[in-house]
C-alpha positions in Angstrom: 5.6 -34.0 -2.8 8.8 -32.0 -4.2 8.3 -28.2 -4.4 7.0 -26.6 -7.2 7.0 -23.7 -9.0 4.3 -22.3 -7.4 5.1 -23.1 -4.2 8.8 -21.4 -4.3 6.8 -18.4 -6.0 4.1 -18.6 -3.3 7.5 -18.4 -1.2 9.0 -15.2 -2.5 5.5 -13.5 -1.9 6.1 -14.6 1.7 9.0 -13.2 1.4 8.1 -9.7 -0.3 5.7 -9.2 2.0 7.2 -10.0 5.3 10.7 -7.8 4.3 7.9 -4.8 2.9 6.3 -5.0 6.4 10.0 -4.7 8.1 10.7 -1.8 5.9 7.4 -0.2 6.6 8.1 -0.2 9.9 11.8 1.2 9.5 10.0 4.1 7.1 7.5 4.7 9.9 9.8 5.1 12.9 12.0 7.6 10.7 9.4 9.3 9.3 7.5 10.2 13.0 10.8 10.8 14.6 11.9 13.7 11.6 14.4 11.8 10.5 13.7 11.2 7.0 15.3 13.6 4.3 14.0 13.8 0.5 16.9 11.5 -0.7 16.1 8.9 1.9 12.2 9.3 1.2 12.5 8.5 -2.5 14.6 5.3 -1.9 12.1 4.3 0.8 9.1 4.8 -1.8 11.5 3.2 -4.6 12.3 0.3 -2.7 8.6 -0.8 -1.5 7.4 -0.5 -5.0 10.2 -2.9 -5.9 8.9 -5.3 -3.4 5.0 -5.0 -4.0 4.8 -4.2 -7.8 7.6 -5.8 -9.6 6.9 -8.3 -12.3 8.3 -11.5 -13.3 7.9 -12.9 -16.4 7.9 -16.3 -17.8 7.8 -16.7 -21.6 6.8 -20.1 -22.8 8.1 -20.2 -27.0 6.9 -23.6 -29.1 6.0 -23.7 -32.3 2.0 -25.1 -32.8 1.1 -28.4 -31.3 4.0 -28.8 -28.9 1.7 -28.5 -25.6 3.0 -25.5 -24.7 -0.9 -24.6 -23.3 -1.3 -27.6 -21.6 2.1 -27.0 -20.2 1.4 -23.6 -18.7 -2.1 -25.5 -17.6 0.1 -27.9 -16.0 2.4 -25.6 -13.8 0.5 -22.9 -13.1 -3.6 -23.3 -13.0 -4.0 -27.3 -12.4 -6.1 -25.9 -9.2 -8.9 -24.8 -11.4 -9.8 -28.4 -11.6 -9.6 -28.5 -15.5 -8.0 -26.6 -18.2 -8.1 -23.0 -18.4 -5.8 -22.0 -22.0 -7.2 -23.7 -25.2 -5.0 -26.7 -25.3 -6.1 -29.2 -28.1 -4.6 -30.9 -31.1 -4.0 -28.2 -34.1 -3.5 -24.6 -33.9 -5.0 -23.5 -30.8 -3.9 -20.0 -29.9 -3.4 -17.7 -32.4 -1.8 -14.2 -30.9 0.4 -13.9 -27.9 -1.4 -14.0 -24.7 0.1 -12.6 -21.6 -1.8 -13.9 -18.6 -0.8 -11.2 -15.4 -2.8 -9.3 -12.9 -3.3 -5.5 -12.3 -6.0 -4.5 -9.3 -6.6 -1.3 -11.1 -7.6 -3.1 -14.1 -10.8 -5.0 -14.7 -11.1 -8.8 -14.4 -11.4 -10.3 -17.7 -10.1 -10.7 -21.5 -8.7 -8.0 -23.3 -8.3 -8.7 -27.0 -6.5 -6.0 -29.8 -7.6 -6.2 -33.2 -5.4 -7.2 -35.8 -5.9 -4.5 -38.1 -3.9 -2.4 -35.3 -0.6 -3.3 -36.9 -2.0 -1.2 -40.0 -1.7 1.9 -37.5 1.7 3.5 -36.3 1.1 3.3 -32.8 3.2 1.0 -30.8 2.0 -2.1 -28.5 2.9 -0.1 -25.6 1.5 3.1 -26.8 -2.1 0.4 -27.1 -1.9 -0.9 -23.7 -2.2 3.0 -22.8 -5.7 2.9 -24.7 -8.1 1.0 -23.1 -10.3 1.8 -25.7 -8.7 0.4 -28.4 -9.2 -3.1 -26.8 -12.3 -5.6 -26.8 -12.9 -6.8 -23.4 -14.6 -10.4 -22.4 -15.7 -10.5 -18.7 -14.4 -13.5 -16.7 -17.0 -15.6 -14.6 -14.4 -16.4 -11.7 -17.2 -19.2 -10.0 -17.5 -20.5 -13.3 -14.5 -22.6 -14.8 -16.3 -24.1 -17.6 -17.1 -20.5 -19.3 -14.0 -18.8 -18.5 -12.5 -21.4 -20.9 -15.0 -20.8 -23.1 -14.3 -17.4 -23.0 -10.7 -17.4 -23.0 -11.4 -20.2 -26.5 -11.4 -16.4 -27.8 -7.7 -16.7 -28.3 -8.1 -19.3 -31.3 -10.5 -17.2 -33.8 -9.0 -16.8 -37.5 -10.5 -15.5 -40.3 -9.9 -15.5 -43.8 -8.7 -12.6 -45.7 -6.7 -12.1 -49.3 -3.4 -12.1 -50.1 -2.9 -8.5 -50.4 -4.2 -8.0 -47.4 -2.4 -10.8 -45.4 1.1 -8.9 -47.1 -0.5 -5.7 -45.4 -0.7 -7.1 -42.0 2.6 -8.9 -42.3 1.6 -12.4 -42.7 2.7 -12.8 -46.3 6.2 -12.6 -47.8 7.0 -12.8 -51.2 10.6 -12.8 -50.7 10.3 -15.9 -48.2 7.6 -17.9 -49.6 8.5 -21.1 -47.4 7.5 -19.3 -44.4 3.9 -18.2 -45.9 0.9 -19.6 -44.2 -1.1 -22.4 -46.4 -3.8 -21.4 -49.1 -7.2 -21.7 -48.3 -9.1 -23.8 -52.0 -10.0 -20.3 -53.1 -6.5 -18.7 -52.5 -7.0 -16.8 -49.4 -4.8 -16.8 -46.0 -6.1 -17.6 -43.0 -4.9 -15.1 -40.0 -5.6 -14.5 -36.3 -8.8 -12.0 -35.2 -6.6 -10.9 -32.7 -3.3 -9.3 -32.8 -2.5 -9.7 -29.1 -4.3 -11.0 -26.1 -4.3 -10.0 -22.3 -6.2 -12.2 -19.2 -6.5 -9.9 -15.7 -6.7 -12.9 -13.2 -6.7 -12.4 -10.2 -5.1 -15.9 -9.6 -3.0 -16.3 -6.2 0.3 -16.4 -8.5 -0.4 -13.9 -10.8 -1.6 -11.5 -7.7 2.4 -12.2 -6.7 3.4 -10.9 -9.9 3.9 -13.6 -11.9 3.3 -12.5 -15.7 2.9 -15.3 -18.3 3.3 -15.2 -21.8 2.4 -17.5 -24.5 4.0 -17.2 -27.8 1.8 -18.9 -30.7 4.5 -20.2 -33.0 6.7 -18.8 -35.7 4.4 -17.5 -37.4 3.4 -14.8 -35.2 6.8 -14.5 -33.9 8.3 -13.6 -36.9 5.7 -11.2 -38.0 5.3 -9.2 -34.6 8.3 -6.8 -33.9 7.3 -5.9 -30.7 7.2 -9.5 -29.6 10.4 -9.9 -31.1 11.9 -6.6 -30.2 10.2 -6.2 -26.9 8.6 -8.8 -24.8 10.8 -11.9 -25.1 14.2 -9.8 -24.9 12.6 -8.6 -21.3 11.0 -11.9 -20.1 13.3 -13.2 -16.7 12.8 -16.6 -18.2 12.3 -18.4 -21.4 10.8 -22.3 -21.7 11.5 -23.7 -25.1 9.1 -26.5 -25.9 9.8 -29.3 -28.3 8.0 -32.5 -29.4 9.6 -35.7 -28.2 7.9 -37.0 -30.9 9.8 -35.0 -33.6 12.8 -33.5 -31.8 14.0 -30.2 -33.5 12.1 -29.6 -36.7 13.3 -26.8 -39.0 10.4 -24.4 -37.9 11.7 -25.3 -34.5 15.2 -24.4 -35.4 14.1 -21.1 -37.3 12.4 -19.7 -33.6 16.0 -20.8 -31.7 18.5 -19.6 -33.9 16.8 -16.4 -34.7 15.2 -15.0 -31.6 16.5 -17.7 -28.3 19.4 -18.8 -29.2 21.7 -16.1 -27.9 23.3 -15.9 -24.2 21.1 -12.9 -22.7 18.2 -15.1 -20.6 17.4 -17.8 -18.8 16.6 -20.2 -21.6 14.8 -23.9 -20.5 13.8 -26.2 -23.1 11.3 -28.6 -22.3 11.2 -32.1 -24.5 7.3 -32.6 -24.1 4.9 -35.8 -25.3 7.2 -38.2 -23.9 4.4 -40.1 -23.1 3.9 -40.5 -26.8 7.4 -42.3 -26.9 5.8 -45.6 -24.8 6.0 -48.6 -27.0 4.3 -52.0 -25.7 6.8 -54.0 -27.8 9.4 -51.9 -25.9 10.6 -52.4 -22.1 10.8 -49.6 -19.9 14.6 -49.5 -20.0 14.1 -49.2 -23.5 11.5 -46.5 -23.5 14.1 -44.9 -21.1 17.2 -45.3 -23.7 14.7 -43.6 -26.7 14.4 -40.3 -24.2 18.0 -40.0 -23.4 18.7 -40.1 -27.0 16.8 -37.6 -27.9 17.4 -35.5 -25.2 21.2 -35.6 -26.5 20.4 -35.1 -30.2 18.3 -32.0 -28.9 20.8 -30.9 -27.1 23.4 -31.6 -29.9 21.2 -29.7 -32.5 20.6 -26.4 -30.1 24.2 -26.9 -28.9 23.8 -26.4 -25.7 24.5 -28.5 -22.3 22.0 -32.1 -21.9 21.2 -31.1 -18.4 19.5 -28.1 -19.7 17.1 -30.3 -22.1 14.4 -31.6 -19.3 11.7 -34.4 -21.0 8.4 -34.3 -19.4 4.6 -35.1 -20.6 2.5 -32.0 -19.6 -0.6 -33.6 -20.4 0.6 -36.6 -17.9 1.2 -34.0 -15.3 -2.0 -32.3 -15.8 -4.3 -35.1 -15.8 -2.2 -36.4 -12.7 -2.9 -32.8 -10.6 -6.3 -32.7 -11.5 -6.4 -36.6 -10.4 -4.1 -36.2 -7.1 -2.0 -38.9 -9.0 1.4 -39.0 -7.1 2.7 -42.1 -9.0 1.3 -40.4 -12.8 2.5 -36.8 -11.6 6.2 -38.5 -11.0 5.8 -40.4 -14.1 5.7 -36.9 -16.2 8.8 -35.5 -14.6 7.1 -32.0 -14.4 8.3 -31.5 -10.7 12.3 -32.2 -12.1 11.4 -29.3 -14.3 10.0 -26.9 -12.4 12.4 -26.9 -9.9 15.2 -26.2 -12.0 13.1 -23.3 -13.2 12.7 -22.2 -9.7 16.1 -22.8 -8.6 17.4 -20.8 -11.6 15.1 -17.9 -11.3 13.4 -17.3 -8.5 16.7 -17.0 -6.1 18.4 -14.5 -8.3 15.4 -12.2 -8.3 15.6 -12.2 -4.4 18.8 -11.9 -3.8 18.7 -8.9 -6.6 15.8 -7.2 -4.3 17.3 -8.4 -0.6 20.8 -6.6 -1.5 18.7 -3.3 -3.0 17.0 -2.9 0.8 19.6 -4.5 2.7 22.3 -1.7 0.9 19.9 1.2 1.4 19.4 0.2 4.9 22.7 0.0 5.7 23.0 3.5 4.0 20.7 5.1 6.0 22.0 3.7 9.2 25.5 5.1 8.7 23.7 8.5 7.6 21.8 8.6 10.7 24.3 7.5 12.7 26.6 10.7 11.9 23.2 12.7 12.9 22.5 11.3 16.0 26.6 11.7 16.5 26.7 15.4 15.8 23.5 16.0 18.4 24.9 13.8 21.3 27.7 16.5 20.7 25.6 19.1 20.1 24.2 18.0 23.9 27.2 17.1 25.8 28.8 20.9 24.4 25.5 22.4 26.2 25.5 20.3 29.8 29.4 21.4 29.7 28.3 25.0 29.2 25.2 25.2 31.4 27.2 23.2 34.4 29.8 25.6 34.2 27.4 28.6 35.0 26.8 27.1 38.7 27.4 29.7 41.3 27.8 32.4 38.2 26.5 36.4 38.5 24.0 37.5 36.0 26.6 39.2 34.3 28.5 35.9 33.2 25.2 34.2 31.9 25.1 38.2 29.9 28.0 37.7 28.7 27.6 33.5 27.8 24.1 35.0 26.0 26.5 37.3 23.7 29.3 35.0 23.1 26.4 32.3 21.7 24.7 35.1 19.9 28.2 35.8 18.1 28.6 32.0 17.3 25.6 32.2 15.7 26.3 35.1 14.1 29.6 34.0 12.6 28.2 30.4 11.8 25.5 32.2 9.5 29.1 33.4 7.7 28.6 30.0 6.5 26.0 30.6 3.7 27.7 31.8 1.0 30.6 29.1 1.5 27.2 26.6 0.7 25.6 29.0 -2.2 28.6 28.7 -4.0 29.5 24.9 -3.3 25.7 24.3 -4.6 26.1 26.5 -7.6 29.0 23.9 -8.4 27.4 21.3 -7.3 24.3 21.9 -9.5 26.5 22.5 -12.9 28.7 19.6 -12.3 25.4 17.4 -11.6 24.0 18.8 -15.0 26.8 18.3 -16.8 26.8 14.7 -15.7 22.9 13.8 -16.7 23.0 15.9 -20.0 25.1 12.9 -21.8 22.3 10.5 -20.2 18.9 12.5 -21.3 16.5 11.4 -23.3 17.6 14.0 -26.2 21.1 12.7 -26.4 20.2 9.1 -26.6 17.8 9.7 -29.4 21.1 12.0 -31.4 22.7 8.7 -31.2 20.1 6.3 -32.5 19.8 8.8 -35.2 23.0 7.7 -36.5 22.0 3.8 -36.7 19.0 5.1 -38.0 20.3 7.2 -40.9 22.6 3.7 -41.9 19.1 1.6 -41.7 17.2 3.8 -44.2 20.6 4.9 -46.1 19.9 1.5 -48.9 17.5 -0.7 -49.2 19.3 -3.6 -47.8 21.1 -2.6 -44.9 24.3 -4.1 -45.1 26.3 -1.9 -42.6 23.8 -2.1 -39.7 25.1 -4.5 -37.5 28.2 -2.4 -37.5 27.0 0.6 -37.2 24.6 -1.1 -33.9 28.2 -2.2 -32.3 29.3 1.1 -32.7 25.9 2.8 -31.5 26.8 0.4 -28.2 29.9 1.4 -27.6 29.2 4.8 -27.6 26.4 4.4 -25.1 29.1 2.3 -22.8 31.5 5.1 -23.2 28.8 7.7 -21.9 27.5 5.8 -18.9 31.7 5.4 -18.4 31.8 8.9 -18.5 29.1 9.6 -16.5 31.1 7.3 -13.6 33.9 9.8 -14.0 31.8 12.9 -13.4 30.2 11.7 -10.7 33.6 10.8 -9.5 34.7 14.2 -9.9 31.5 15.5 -7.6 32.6 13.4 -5.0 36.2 14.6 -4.8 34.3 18.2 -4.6 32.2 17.5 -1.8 34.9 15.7 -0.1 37.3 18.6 -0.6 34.2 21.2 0.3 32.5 19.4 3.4 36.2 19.2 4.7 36.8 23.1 5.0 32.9 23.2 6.3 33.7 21.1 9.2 37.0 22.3 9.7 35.3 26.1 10.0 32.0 25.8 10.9 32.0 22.5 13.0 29.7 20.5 10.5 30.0 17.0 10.7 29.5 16.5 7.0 30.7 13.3 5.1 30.1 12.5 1.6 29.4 8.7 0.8 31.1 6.7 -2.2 29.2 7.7 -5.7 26.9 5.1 -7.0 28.7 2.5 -9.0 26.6 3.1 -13.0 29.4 0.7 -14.5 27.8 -1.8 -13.8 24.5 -1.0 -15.9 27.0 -1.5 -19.0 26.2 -5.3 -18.5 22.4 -3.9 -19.2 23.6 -2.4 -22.6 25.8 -5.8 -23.3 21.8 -7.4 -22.6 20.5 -5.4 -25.4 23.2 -5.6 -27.7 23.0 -9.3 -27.6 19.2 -9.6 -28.2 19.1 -7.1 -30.8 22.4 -7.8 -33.2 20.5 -11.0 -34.3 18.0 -8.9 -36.4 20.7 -7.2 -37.8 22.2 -10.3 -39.8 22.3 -10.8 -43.1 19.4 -13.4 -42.4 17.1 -10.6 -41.0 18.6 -7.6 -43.7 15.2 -8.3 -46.5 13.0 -7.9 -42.8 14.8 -4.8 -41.8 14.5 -3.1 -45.4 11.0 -3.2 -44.2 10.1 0.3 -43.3 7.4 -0.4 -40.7 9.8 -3.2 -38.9 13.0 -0.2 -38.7 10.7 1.5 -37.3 9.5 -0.9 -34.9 12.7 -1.6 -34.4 14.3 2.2 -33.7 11.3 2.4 -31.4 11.6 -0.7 -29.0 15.4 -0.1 -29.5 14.9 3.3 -28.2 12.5 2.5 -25.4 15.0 -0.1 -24.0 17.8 2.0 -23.9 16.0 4.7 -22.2 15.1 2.7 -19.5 19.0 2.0 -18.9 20.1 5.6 -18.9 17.0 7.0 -16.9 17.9 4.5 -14.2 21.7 5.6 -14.5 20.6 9.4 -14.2 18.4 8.2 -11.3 20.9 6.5 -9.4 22.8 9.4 -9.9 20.3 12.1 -9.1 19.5 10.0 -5.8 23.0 9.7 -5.1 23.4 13.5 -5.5 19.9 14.0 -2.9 21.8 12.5 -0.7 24.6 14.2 0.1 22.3 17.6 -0.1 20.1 16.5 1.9 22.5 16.3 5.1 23.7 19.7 4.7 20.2 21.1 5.1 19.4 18.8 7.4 23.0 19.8 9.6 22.6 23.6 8.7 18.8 23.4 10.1 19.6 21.3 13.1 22.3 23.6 14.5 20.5 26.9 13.7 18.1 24.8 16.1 20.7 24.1 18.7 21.7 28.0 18.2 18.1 28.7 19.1 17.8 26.5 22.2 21.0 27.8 23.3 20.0 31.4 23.7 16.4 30.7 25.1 17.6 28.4 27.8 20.1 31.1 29.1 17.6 33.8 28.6 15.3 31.5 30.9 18.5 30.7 33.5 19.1 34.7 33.5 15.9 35.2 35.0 15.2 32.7 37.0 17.8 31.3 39.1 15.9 27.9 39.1 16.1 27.6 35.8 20.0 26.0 35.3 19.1 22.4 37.1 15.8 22.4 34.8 18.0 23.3 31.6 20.3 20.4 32.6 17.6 17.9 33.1 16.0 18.7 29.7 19.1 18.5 27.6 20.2 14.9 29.5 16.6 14.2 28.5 16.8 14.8 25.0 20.7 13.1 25.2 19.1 9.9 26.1 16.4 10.2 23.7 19.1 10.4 21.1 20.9 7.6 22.3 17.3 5.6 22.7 16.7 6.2 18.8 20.2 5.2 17.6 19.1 2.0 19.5 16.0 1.3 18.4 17.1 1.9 14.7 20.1 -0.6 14.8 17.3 -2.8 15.9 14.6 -2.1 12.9 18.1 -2.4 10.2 19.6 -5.9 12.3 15.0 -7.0 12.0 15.4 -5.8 8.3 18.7 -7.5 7.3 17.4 -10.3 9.1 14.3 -10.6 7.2 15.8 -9.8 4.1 18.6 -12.6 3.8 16.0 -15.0 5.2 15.6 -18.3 2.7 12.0 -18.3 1.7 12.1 -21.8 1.2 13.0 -22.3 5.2 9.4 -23.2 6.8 11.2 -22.1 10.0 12.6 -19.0 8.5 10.6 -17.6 5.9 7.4 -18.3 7.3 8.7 -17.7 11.0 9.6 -14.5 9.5 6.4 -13.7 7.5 4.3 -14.5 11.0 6.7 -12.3 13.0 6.8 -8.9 10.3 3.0 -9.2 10.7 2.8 -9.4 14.6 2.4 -6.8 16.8 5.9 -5.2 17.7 6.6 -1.9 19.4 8.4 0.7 17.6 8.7 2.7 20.7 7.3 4.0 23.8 4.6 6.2 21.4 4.1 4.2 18.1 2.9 0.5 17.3 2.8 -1.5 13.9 0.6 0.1 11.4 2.5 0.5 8.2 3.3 4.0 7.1 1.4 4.8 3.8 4.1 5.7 1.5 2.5 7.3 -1.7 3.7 4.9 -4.8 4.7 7.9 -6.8 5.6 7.5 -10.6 8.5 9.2 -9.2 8.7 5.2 -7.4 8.2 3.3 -10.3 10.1 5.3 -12.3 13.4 5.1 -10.2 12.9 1.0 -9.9 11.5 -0.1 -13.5 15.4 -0.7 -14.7 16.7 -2.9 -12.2 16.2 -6.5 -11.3 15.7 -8.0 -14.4 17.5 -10.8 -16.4 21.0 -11.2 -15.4 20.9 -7.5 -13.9 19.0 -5.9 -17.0 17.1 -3.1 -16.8 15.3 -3.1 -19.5 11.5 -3.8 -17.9 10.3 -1.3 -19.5 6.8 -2.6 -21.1 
């Protein structure tokens, strides 16, 4: 059988949790051997949150009655031995569903009202307020009621025109896309305004987040959808009806919320079982899919190869039957591999060059450490063999001369008050163009052109123009931190030229790059800014939706920025203090081993021994840690899909393997800070976005 989407996720979780084991390894060895700074620390608690709590999401778009339920039945839960999502010929769910799984949260179905939109508060605010929520218990051991219970996605009701226009599900303006009368002129509407099942399935416990978009309908009158969850989804499947092809509704959903370049888009030709004719040979049958395959593909305009026909309900009944010959039959596996191969590779090649880089960082950091101390220790067996055969006097006199090194090295504090003092100004000079405060004085300005008429014409414009100014702060924030990097050069330079520091100050952090991020959200947010969209945005409660999503996104862009910067900035402190405290240290040991050799004549050889004992130490550390990075950068760049890597890998990261002559395997417990989660939420996502901010 070919691999499947599951199994190349089932892969990556292998993978996560093998290279999270190898860097809780490298975090304990540093960590019980005082080697770990703050800087260091936070990248360490950064990175394993990365690796155990980062999500993935998988959007699945169709307008009703395309299978897109019995799709997501098909790929991802054909082990419960029958269908878990409502999946059945109508309108079957109603609100968007996002399937994940959180350990902190309950098992179960969690259902908002619809009369929430009537509120101000935001979708993300909700998820914030359990309370607000209706929860549904799911029976795990019991398949047949979980669907039952999970049925709770399809409930409607009935409710009157002005009220449908309240909750945004009638337009007087765009009457075509209005909902069908009931006999007695009323509108029928979802219960629920947004749906979310806690499973602990094995994929969604790897962090697999599904969503399921119910049609135009509800993705036209949901900002936040709009606005918020598809622009951050890794992935987007696009389900059509081989049956009908591209139907205007169909057309409506790509052209004004998919169609741009900014994800991973798939689109999935389903039914094509329906397209079997008995008055029609298989070659035939065959001809009739490739057509419309092309005229998809001509209509969406994008490449045939990404149009991929399959029959989910083929594929379905085929897992649930162990049907090799039916499973091949409803070209599912051709599918999901192209949605593995396009995803799921990026996403760890996006984390392995996050730890490998780190790593690598805190090698070469180290490694100038345990340089300076093997000098530190071959300075002391210098000075200590050359007192052999020496009066007390000369030992006096080696005992004042390293008590007026000290002295003269202490000279050394006000040179770093005052490089900090610069250092700190120049740092908060750099961040104050990336807070919070100054990215909501520009949104301002779109905002003023949004409510300045009643059809904004100029939006889109002004939008550009809001973009560009955000790329020319981030560029801006490059060149500071370019300019704090010539400082430090310039200042650790004189240190080390006049107080024997070995102080070196690494490359800045490269924040260009999170301009692509900003290119991400300028692309999925222009389109509501069209002429198409401008009766939508006169709306006052969808600018507002709109200002806030737009608001939240961005934020998550420049707090990572300011971050990376911050970090950055930790960094290069941090080996100062930890220089200044190791040779005040070395200063210490200095004078109590001659105190000890002046009176005690025994003492010298005993000095000797303990300082070529702490020598090799050194060297035994630098060892071992070039051996915990080469394990790490092993595991890391490791293919999950090898069975004689991956797994080989997994097996060994879990295996007992000695740290060093004191320490065994246990993984250091690294509090998950929101420190953590707040450094990593940013990157990872979509083509490099950071914008994971739900």
């Amino acid at each position: 059988m070919k691999p499947t989407f599951a199994s190349h996720l089932d892969a990556l979780g292998h993978w996560r949790v093998a290279t999270d084991t190898r860097l809780a390894s490298l975090a304990k060895f540093v960590r019980e051997h005082d080697l770990l700074d703050e800087g260091m620390s936070e990248w360490f608690e950064a990175m394993r949150y990365r690796l155990s709590g980062e999500k993935l999401m998988v959007a699945f778009v169709a307008e009703f009655s395309r299978g897109k339920s019995e799709l997501i039945n098909a790929i991802f839960f054909s082990d419960k031995g029958r269908r878990m999502m409502p999946a059945s010929a109508g309108r079957t769910t109603m609100c968007p569903v996002e399937l994940g799984y959180d350990a902190e949260d309950p098992v179960g179905l969690s259902l908002l009202p619809i009369e929430t939109r009537l509120e101000p508060t935001s979708l993300v605010e909700y998820r914030r307020t359990p309370a607000a929520w209706s929860h549904i218990e799911l029976d795990l051991t019991n398949p047949d009621g979980m669907a039952q219970a999970l049925g709770e996605v399809m409930r409607t009701r009935l409710v009157t025109q002005d009220q449908a226009r309240d909750l945004g599900f009638w337009d007087d303006e765009r009457t075509d896309d209005n909902p069908p009368l009931s006999a007695d002129g009323q509108v029928e509407i979802p219960v629920w305004r947004h749906a979310r099942i806690n499973l602990p399935h094995p994929l969604l416990k790897r962090g697999l987040v599904v969503l399921d978009t119910p049609g135009l309908n509800a993705i036209g009158t949901e900002p936040e959808l709009t606005l918020g969850l598809l622009p951050q989804a890794h992935a987007t499947v696009f389900i059509l009806g081989a049956d009908t092809g591209v139907t205007r509704s169909d057309l409506s959903i790509w052209r004004d919320h998919l169609c741009g370049p900014a994800l991973a888009r798939y689109v999935a030709l389903n039914k094509i079982d329906t397209l079997a004719d008995p008055l029609s040979t298989p070659e035939q049958v065959q001809a009739t899919i490739v057509r419309q395959c092309e005229s998809v593909a001509q209509t969406l305009e994008i490449p045939t190869e990404h149009v991929f026909p399959i029959s989910a309900r083929q594929a379905l009944a085929a897992r649930l039957g162990h049907d090799e010959a039916g499973l091949a039959a409803s070209r599912l596996e051709d599918f999901e591999l192209a949605l593995s191969e396009g995803l799921l590779p990026k996403r760890r090649e996006t984390l392995a060059q996050g730890a490998v880089d780190g790593a690598r960082g805190l090698q070469q950091q180290l490694t100038r450490r345990f340089g300076e101390l093997r000098r530190h220790h071959a300075e002391q067996m210098l000075e200590l063999r050359g007192l052999r055969g020496k009066s007390g006097g000369k030992v006096q006199l080696m005992l004042q001369r390293v008590q007026a090194e000290a002295t003269e090295f202490e000279q050394c504090t006000a040179r770093l008050a005052a490089m900090r003092s610069v250092h700190a100004r120049m740092l908060k000079e750099s961040l104050y163009d990336l807070s919070a405060e100054r990215l909501r004085q520009e949104v301002d300005v779109l905002q003023q052109v949004l409510g300045g008429s009643w059809l904004p014409l100029g939006a889109k414009k002004a939008f550009i123009e809001l973009c560009a100014r955000l790329r020319g702060l981030i560029e801006q924030a490059q060149q500071r931190s370019d300019e704090i990097h010539a400082m430090l050069v310039a200042s650790f330079g004189k240190l080390n030229a006049e107080f024997g520091f070995g102080l070196s100050a690494e490359q800045p952090v490269d924040v260009r790059r999170y301009r692509e991020d900003l290119d991400l959200i300028e692309r999925n947010y222009v389109q509501y800014l069209g002429l198409s969209q401008a009766f939508r945005l006169a709306q006052p409660g969808f600018q507002e939706q709109f200002r806030r999503m737009l608001i939240s996104r961005l934020r998550v862009v420049f707090e990572t920025v300011s971050n990376d910067i911050e970090l950055w900035n930790k960094t290069a402190s941090a080996q100062v203090d930890s220089q200044l405290r190791e040779r005040r240290r070395n200063f210490k040991r200095r004078y109590e081993s001659l105190d000890r050799i002046q009176t005690a004549s025994n003492e010298l050889d005993i000095r000797l021994q303990e300082v070529q004992a702490q020598d090799e130490r050194v060297l035994q550390l630098q060892t071992r840690l070039g051996v915990l990075i080469d394990e790490l950068v092993v595991q890391a760049t490791s293919d999950p899909m090898d069975p004689d890597g991956a797994l080989a890998a997994f097996e060994a990261s879990t295996a007992a393997m000695p740290l060093d002559d004191a320490s065994g395997t246990d993984t250091v417990d690294i509090p998950l800070d929101d420190t953590a989660r707040h450094l990593m939420t940013f990157r990872a996502l979509p083509a490099g976005s950071a914008s994971e901010s739900a």
